[in-house]
C-alpha positions in Angstrom: 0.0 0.0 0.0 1.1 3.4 -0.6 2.3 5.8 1.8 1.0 9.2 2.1 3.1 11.6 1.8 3.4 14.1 4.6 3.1 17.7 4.2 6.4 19.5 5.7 7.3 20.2 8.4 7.0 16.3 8.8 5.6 14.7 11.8 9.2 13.4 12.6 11.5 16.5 11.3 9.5 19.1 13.5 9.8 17.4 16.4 13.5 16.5 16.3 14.7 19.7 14.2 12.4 22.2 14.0 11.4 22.8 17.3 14.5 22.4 19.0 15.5 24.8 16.7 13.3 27.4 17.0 13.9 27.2 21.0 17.3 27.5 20.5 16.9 30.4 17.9 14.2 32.4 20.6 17.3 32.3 23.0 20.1 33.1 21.8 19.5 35.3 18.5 15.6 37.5 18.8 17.3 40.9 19.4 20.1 40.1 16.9 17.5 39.2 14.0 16.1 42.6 14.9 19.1 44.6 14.9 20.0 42.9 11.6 16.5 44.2 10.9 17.5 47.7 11.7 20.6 48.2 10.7 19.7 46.2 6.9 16.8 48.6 6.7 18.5 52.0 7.7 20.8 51.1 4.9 18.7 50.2 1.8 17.3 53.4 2.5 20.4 55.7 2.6 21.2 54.0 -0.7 17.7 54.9 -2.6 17.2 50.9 -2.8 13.9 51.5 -0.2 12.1 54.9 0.5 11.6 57.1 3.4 8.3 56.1 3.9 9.2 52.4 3.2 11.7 52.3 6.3 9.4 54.1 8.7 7.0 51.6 8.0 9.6 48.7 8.4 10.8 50.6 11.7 7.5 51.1 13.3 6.5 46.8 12.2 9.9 46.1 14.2 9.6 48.1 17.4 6.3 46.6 17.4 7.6 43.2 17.9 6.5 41.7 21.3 10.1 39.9 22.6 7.7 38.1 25.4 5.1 36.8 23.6 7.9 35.6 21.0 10.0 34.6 23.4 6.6 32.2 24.7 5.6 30.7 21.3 5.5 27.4 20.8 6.6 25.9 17.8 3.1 24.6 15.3 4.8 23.9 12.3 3.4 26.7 10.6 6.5 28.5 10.0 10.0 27.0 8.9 12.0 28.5 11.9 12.2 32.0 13.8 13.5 33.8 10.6 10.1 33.0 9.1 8.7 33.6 12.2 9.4 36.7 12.7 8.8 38.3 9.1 5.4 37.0 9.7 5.1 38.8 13.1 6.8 42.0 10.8 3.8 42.0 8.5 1.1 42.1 11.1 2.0 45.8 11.6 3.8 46.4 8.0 1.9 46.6 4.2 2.9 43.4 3.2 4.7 44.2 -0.3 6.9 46.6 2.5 7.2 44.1 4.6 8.7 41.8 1.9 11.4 44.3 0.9 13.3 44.2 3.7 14.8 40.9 2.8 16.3 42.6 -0.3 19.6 42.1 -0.8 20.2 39.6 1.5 20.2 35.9 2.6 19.4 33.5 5.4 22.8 32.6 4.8 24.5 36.3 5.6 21.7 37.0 8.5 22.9 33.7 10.1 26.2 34.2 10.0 26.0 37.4 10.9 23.4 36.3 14.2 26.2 34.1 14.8 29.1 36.7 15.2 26.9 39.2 17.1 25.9 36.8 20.4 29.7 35.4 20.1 31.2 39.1 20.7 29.6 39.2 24.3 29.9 36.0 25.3 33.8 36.6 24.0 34.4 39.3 26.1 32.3 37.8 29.2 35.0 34.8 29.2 37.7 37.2 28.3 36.4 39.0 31.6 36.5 36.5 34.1 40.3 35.0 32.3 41.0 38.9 33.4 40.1 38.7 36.6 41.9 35.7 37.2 45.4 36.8 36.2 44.6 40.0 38.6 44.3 37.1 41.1 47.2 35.8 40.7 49.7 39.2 40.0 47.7 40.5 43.8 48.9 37.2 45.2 52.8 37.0 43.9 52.9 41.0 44.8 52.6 39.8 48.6 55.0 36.7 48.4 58.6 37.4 46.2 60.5 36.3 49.3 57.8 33.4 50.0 59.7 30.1 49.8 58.4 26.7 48.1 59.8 23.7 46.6 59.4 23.4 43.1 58.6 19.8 41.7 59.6 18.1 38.1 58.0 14.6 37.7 55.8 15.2 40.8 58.8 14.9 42.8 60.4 17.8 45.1 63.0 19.3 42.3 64.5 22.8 43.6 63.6 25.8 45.5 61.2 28.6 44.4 58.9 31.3 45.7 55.5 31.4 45.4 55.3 34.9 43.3 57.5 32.6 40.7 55.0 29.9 40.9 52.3 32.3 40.4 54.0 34.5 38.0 54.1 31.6 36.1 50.8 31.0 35.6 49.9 34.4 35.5 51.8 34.2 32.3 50.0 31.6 30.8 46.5 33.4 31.6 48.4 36.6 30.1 49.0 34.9 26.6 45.6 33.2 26.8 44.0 36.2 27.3 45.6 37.8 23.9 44.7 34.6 22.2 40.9 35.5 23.0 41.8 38.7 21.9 43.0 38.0 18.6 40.0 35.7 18.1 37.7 38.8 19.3 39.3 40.8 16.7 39.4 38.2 13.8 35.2 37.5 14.4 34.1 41.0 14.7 34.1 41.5 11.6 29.7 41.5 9.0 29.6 38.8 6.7 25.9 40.8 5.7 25.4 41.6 2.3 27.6 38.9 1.4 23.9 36.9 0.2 23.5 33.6 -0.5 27.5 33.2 -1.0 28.2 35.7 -4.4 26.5 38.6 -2.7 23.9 40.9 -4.8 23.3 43.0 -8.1 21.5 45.9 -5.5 24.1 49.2 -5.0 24.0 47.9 -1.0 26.7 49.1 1.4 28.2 46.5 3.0 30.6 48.8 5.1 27.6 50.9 6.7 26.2 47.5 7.8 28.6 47.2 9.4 29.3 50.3 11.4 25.4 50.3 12.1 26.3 46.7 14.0 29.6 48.3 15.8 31.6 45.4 13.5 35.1 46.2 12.2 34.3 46.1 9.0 32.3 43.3 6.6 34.1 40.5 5.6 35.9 40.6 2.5 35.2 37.6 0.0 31.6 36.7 0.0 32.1 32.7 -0.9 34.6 33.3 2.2 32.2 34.7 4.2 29.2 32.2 4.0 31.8 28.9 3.8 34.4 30.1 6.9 33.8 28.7 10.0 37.1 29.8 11.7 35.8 32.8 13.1 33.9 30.1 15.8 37.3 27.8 15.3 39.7 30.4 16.4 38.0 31.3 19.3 37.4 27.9 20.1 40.8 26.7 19.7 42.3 30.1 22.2 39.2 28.7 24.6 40.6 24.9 24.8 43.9 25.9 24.8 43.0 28.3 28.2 41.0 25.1 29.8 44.4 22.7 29.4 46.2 25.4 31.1 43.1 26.0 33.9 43.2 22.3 34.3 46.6 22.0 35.1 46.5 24.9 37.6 43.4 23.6 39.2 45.5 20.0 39.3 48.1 21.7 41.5 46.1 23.4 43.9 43.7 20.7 44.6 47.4 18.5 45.6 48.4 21.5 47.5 45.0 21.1 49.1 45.5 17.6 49.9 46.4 17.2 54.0 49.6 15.3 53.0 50.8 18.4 51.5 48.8 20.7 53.8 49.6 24.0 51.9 46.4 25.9 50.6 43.4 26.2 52.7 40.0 26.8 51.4 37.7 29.1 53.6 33.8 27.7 54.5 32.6 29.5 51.4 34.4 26.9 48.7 34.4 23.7 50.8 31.6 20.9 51.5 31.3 18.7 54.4 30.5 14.7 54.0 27.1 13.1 54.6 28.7 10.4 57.1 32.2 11.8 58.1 32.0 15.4 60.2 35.9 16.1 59.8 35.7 16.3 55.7 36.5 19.7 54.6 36.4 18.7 51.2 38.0 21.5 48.5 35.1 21.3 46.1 35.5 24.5 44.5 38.8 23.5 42.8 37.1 19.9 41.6 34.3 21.8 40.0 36.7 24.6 38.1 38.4 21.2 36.7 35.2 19.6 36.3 33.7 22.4 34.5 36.7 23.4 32.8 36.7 20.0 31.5 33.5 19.7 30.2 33.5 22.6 28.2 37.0 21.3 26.8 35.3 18.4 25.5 32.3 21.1 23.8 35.3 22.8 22.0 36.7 19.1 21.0 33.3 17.9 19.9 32.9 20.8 17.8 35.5 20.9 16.3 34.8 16.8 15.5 31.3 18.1 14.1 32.7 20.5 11.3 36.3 19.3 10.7 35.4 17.7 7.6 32.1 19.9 6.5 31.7 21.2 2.8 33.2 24.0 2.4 30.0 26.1 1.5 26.3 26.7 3.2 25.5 24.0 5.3 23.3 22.9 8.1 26.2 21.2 9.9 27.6 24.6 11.2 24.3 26.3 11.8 21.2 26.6 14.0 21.3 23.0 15.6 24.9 23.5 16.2 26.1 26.7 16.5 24.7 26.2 20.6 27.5 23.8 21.2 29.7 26.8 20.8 27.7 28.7 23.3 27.5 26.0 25.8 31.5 25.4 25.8 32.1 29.5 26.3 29.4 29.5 29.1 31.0 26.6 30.8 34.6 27.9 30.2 33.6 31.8 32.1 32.2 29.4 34.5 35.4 27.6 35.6 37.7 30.4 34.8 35.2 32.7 37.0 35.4 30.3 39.7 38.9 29.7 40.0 39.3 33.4 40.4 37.1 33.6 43.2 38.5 30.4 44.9 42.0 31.6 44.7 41.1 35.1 45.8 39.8 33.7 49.3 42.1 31.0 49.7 45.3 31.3 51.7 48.4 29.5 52.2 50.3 27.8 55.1 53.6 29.3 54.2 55.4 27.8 56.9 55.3 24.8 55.8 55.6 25.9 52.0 59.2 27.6 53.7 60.4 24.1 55.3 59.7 22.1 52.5 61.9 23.9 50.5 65.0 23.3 52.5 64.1 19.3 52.5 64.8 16.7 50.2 68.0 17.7 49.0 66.7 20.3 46.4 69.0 22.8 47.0 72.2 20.7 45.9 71.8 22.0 42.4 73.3 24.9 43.8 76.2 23.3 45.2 76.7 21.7 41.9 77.1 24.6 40.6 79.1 26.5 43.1 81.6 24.1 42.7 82.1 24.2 39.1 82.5 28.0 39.5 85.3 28.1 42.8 87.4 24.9 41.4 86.3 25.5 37.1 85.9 21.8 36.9 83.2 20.1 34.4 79.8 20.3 35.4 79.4 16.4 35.1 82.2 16.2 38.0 80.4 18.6 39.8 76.8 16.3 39.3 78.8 12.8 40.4 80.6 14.5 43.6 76.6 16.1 44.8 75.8 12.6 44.0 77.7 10.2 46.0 76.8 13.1 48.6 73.2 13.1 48.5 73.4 8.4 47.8 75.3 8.5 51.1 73.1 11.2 53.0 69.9 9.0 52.1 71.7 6.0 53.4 72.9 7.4 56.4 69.7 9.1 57.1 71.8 12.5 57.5 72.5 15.9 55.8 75.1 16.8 53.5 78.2 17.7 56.0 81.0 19.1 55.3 83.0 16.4 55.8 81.0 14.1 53.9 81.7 16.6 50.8 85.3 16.5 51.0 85.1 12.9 51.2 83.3 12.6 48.0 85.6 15.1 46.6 88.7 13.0 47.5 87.0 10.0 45.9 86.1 11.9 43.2 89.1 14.2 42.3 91.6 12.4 44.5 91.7 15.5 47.1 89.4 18.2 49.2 88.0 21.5 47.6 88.6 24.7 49.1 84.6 25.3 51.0 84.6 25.8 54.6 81.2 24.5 56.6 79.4 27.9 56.6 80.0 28.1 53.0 78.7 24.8 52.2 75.8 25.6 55.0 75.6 29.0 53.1 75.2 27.4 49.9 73.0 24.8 50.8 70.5 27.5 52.1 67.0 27.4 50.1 67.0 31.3 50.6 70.5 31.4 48.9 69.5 29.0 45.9 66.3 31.8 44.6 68.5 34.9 45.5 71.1 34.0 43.7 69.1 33.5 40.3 68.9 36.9 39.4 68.8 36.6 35.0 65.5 36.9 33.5 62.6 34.9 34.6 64.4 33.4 37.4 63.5 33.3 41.1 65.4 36.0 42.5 63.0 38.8 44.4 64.5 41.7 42.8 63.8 39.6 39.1 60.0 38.8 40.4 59.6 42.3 41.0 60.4 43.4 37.7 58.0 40.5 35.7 55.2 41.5 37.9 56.1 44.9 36.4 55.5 43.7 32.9 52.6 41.9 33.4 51.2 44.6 35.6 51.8 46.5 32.4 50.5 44.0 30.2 47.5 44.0 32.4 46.7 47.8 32.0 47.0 47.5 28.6 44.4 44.5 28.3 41.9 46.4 30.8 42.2 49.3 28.3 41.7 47.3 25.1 38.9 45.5 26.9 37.2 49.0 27.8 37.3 50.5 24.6 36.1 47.5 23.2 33.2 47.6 24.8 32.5 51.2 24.4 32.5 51.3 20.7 30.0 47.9 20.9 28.1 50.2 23.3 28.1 53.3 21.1 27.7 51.4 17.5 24.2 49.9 19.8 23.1 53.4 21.0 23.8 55.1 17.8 22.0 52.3 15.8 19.0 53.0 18.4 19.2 56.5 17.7 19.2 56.7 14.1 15.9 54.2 14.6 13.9 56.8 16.6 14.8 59.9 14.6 13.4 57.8 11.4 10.1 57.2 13.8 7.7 59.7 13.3 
């Protein structure tokens, strides 16, 4: 028997497509279809393409719209998707052969795209915000502790002295280039595919470059095909966003070890910790499991979307659109989220830094030094240096004892056949955790006076990032106002 054929939308293809769709579309892009609307319309009128009279009525249809209502429709199957939606809602209040010239010149495929760049500038800067305010965390927290001791590890193992402004310098430095990675991704997507049409753009005397300014863009996009096809300006900024989370994971990873009451170093306050259902001592440091958690989960958004369009045509096509372009969304959410938090978390926490100053005199980590204090007062081979510290530190472990003087100079004679010229408050001198970062005073190393001057930088760096970040904002603010504006003096 025959199957009848159903009428789109069908039965199947609304419910799994359409309507999830149309949710998604009601959330995310309403008042960017609108100002499309706006700023698409103010133009075809300054260029003759669309009267006066023509706009005023297109104007008036718009700010009739009713965002609540919209935003409370249910999807009937009436319509194809918001788009649709909406110029029917537009026509209500509009002649309909006016209604119908708004779409001149233009494309579902240059609105979406453009829909797309508009609610991925704030949710940009949001992340780019809160990746901000965590490096501000971190350079308040090194200011207070250049002279702050701490063993540094290699291989999860107690390696060689440090301070805790190096340690958090260091990651400071990390935030710091992630934060221009966003910003070069900011730049790159700001920029109005509109006009660009279907993909070859259009035979009407538009002007792409007012659309533009009207939407506080750059500029439009240069090559139309370019324009519809690209997908990097989601790419980029998904790639700077994953590369952040490895680095906020990592952080996170130390701290909650820090955290741990074997190493007994960082101390959450009540705020950021949760008790156990069954065991009244548990302080547990949840705050730093959920920044990794988080940070984790929106890791594996950036990786899944970048599974879902790796291998896309290169063109117009669903695949990158309305049913995924929320993936993207979710993964920047999620990412301000863990960033956001680990800023907090870090800002109340504090540190036990007596312990942080004993570890780094145990363990033997301060022998590089005497490594290399010997190759400079006897100018012997570093690798002599390395197997005399050795036999020193095998025999120290044995003999459950620290490095004497005597048991130097009888690992010198065994090495080199006689004693070196180090008295015992040398060697105790040298040995000294405090001696080993003072005395590291090149570029980047741990030295106080070095610390001083990268928190310099990067307290430079910073000022320049706050500034870049407030300007930003002010010209999206002033394109949105001055858009708004030119609405209402076209508004009779």
């Amino acid at each position: 028997m025959k199957e009848i054929e159903e009428k789109f939308p069908a039965r199947n293809y609304k419910e799994n497509v359409l309507a999830d769709c149309f949710e998604d579309a009601k959330k995310y892009f309403l008042q960017a279809y609108v100002d499309v609307d706006f700023a698409h319309a103010v133009m075809l009128a300054e260029q003759k393409i669309i009267t006066e009279a023509e706009l005023e009525s297109l104007l008036k249809s718009l700010r009739k719209l009713d965002f609540d209502a919209i935003s409370k429709a249910e999807y009937d199957g009436t319509f194809e998707d918001l788009f649709y939606y909406l110029q029917r809602e537009i026509t209500k209040n509009c002649d309909a052969d006016t209604a119908g010239k708004l779409h001149t010149a233009r494309s579902r495929n240059d609105i979406d795209v453009t829909i797309y760049r508009l609610y991925l500038r704030p949710a940009t800067l949001n992340l780019l915000r809160s990746a901000m305010d965590l490096r501000k965390v971190f350079l308040d927290l090194a200011a207070q502790h250049h002279e702050t001791l701490m063993p540094a590890y290699t291989h999860t193992q107690p390696a060689q002295p440090s301070t805790l402004a190096h340690f958090l310098l260091a990651m400071a430095e990390n935030v710091g280039r992630d934060i221009r990675r966003l910003q070069n991704a900011f730049d790159n997507l700001n920029f109005c595919p509109l006009g660009s049409g279907a993909i070859t753009t259009t035979g009407f005397p538009i002007d792409r470059h007012r659309v533009a300014e009207l939407l506080g863009f750059t500029a439009p996009t240069v090559n139309s095909y370019a324009s519809i096809a690209s997908v990097d300006y989601f790419t980029e900024l998904l790639g700077a966003t994953a590369a952040m989370l490895v680095n906020i994971g990592k952080f996170a990873q130390e701290f909650l070890l820090m955290a741990m009451m074997e190493f007994n170093v960082i101390r959450l306050p009540d705020g950021f910790v949760q008790g156990s259902s069954i065991m009244p001592q548990k302080r547990n440091p949840v705050a730093l499991e959920h920044i990794r958690a988080i940070g984790s989960k929106a890791l594996g958004q950036c990786l899944g979307a970048f599974t879902s369009v790796h291998n896309t045509p290169f063109g117009d096509i669903n695949d990158v659109e309305d049913d995924f372009q929320p993936l993207v969304y979710s993964a920047l959410r999620d990412a301000h989220r863990s960033v956001s938090l680990f800023g907090a978390t870090m800002k109340a926490a504090t540190f036990n830094l007596e312990t942080l100053r004993k570890r780094a005199g145990e363990q033997f980590i301060t022998v590089t030094e005497l490594a290399d204090t010997i190759v400079r007062r006897e100018n012997l081979p570093f690798r002599i240096a390395h197997k005399i510290v050795g036999i020193c530190v095998k025999t120290a472990y044995q003999n459950k004892t620290e490095i004497t003087h005597e048991l130097l100079q009888n690992s010198c004679r065994e090495v080199l056949g006689h004693a070196i010229s180090m008295s015992e408050a040398e060697l105790k001198q040298t040995l000294s955790p405090e001696n080993f970062v003072n005395i590291r005073t090149i570029y980047g190393g741990t030295a106080p006076a070095e610390t001083k001057r990268a928190l310099g930088v990067e307290r430079e760096r910073e000022a320049d990032d706050e500034q870049w970040f407030r300007e930003t904002i002010e010209k999206l603010k002033n394109a949105s106002e001055n858009l708004i504006k030119i609405v209402d003096g076209k508004i009779s």
